[in-house]
TIDRENMAR-994784 format. One record per atom (N, C-alpha, C, O): x, y, z. Coordinates in steps of 0.2 Angstrom, whole numbers, plus 5000, padded with zeros to 4 digits. Example, Ala and Ser with C-alpha at 12.3 -4.5 7.8 and 13.67 -1.06 7.14 Angstrom:
% TIDRENMAR-994784
506649725039;506249785039;506649845039;507149835042;506449895035;506849955036;506450005039;506750065040;
This chain:
% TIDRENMAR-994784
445563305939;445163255939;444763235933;444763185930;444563295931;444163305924;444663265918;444363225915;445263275917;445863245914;446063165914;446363135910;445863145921;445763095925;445463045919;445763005915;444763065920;444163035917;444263025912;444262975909;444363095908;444363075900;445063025898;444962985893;445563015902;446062985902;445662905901;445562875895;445462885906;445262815908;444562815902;444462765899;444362845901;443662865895;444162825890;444062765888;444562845887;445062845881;445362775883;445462735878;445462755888;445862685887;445462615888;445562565886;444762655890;444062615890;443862615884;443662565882;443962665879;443762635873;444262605868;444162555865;444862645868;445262575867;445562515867;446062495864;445262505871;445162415876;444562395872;444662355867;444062415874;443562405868;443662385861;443462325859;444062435857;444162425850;444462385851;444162335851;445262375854;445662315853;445262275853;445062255847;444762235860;444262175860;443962175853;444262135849;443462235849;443162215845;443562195839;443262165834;443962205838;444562195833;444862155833;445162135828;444962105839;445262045838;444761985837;444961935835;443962005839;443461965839;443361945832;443261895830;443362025828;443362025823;443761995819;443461975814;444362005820;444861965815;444761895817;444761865811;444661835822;444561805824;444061765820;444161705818;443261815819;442961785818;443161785809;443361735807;443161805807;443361815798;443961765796;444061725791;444361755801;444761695803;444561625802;444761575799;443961625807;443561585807;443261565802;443061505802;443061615797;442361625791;443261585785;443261535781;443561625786;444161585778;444461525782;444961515778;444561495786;445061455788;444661385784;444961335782;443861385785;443561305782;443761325775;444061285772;443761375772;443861405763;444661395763;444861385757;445061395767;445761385765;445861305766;446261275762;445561275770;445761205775;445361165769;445761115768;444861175765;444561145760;444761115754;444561065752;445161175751;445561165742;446361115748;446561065747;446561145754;447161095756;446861025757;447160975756;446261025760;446260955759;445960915752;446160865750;445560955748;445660925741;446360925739;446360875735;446660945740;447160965736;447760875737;448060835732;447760875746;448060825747;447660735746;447960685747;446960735744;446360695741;446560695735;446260645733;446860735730;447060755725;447760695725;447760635723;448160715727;448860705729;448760615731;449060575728;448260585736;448460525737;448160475732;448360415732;447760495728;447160455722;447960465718;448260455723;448360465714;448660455710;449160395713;449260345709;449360405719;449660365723;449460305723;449760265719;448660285726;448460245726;448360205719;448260145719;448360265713;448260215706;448960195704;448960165699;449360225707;450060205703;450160115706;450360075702;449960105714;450060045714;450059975711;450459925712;449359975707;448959915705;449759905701;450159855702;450059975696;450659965692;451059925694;451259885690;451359945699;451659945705;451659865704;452059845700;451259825706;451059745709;451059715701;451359665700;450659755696;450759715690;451459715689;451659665686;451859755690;452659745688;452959695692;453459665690;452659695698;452959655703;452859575701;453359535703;452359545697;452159495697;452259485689;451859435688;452459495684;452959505677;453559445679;453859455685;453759405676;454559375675;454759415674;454559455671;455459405677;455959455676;456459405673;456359345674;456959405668;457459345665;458059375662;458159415657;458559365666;459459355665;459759325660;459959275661;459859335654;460259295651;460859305651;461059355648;461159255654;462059275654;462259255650;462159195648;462659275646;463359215640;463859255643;463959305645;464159175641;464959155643;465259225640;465459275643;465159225632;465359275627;464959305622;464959285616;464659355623;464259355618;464459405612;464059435609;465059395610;465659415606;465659355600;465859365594;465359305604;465259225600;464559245597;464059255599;464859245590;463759235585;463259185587;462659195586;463559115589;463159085591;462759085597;462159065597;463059095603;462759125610;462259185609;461659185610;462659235605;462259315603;461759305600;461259345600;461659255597;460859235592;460559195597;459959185595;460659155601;460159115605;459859175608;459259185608;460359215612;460059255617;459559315616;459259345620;459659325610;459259375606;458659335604;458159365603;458659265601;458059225600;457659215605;457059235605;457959175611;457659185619;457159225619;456559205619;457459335619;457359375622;456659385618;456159395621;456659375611;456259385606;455559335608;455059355610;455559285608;455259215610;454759245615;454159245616;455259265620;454859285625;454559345627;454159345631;454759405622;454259475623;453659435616;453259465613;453759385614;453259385606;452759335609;452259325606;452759295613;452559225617;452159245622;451559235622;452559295628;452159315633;452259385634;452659405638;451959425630;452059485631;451659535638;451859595639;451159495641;450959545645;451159505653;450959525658;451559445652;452059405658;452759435658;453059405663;453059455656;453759465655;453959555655;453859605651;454059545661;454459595663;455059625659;455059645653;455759625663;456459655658;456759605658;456959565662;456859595652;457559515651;457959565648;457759605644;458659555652;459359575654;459559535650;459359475651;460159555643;460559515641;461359535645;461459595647;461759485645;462159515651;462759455645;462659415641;463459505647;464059475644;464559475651;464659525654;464659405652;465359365655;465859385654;466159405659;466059385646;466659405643;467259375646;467759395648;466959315645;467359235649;467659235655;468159195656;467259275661;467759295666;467259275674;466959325676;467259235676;466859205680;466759265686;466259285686;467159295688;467059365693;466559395690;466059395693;466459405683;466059445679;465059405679;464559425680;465459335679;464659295679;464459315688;464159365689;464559305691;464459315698;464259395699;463759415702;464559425697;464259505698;463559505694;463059525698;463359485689;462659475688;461959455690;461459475691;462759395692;462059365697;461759405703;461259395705;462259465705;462159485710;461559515710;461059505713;461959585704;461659605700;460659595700;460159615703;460759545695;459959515696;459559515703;458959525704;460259495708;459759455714;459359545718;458959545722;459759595716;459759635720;459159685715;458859725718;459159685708;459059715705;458059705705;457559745706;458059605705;457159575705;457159555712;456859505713;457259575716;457359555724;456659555726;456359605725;456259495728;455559465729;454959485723;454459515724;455259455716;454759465711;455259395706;455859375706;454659365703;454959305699;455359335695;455159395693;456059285695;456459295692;456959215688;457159165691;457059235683;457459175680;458159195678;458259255677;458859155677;459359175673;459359095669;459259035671;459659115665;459759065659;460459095656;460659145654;460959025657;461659035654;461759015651;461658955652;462159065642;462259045638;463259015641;463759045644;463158955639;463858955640;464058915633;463558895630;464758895630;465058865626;465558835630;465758845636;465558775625;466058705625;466658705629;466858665633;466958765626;467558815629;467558855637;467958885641;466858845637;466658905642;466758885648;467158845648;466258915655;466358895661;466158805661;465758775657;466558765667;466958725667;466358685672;466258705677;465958645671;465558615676;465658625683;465158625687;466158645685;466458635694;466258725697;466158745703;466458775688;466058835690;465458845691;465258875695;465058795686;464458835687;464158785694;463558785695;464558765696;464158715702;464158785709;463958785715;464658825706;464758865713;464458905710;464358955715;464158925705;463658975702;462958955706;462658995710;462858895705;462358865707;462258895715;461758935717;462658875719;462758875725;462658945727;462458965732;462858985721;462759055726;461959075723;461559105727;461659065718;461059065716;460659045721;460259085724;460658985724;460058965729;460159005735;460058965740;460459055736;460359095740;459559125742;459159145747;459559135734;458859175731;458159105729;457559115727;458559055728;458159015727;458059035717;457459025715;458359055714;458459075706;458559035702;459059015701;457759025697;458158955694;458658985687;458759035685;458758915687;459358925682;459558905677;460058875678;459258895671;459458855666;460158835661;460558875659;460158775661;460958765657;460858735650;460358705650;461258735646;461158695642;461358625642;461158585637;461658615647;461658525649;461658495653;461858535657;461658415657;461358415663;462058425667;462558405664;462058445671;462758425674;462558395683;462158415687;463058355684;463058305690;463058345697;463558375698;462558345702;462658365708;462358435707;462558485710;461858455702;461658525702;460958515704;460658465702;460658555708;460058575712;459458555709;459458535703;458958555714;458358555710;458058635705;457558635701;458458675708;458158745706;458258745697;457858765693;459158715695;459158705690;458958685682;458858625682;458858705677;458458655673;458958675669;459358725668;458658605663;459258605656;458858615649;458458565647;458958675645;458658705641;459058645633;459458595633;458758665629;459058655622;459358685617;458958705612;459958715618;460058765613;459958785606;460158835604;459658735603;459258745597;458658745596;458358725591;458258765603;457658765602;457558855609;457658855615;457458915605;457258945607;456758945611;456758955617;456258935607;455558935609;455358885616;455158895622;455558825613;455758775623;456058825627;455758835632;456458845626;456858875632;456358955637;456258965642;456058985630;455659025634;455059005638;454859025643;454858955636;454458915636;454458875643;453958865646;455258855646;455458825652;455358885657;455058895662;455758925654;455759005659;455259025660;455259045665;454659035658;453759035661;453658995667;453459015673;453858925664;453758865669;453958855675;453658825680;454758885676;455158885682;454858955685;454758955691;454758995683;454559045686;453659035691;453359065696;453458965685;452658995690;452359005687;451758985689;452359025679;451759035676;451558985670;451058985667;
């Protein structure tokens, strides 16, 4: 009986300690979990303020023109220097308006003009955007760019040409190819700004 007791003595105090040991880790648990829950929540307070300032970026780039310039050939010196004039005009004119202008080459092949435009539509997709086609005398044929047009207003993109052509949209405009400076000038304009 005597063995008895001390038996049950022994498992009453070890019941005991276990409780006092789990109460105890429990409470210390309790005392570092605000000290650990603390630096993670700074840490993710941390983590969303850069977020939040990347955006403003975010909207100013969104609201930059964006501008296409396609030529027919940019192989041709004379097309190659408008469109580097254009580009020039417009980072030197409106430098805090102007997003990325894209010099883009055709390389006389109408599949190739149309992937551009794709290109473009999918690349400024809901952010002002212009394209401007350098074309020559030799170049795309009035009847193409009327289907150029056609797939353009899709997006509603205006589109400048160097000359007026019959049956072309409102979105259209006709730039002057010896005047750089008008042309970037119009591409602000059609844009919005």
């Amino acid at each position: 009986m005597k063995i008895i007791k001390k038996i049950l003595v022994m498992l009453i105090a070890l019941g005991l300690c276990g409780t006092l040991a789990a109460c105890g880790a429990s409470k210390a648990g309790a005392e570092d979990s605000p000290a650990k829950t603390e630096p993670a929540a700074q840490d993710s307070k941390e983590e969303e303020k850069p977020e939040k300032e990347a955006e403003p970026e975010e909207n100013e780039t969104d609201s930059k023109v964006n501008v296409g310039i396609i030529g027919w050939s940019l192989g041709m010196a004379e097309e190659a220097s408008f469109a580097e004039a254009v580009h020039t005009k417009l980072t030197e004119q409106y430098p805090d308006q102007i997003g990325e202008v894209l010099i883009m080459d055709s390389q006389k092949t109408l599949a190739l003009l149309f992937e551009h435009l794709h290109n473009c539509r999918s690349r400024w997709y809901g952010t002002a955007s212009v394209i401007v086609l350098v074309n020559d005398e030799k170049g795309f044929s009035d009847a193409d760019l009327l289907n150029f047009f056609g797939d353009a207003e899709l997006t509603k993109l205006p589109v400048g040409v160097d000359h007026v052509i019959d049956g072309a949209p409102d979105f259209a405009f006709v730039y002057d190819k010896a005047d750089a400076a008008g042309c970037a000038s119009l591409i602000m304009e059609k844009a919005g700004r």
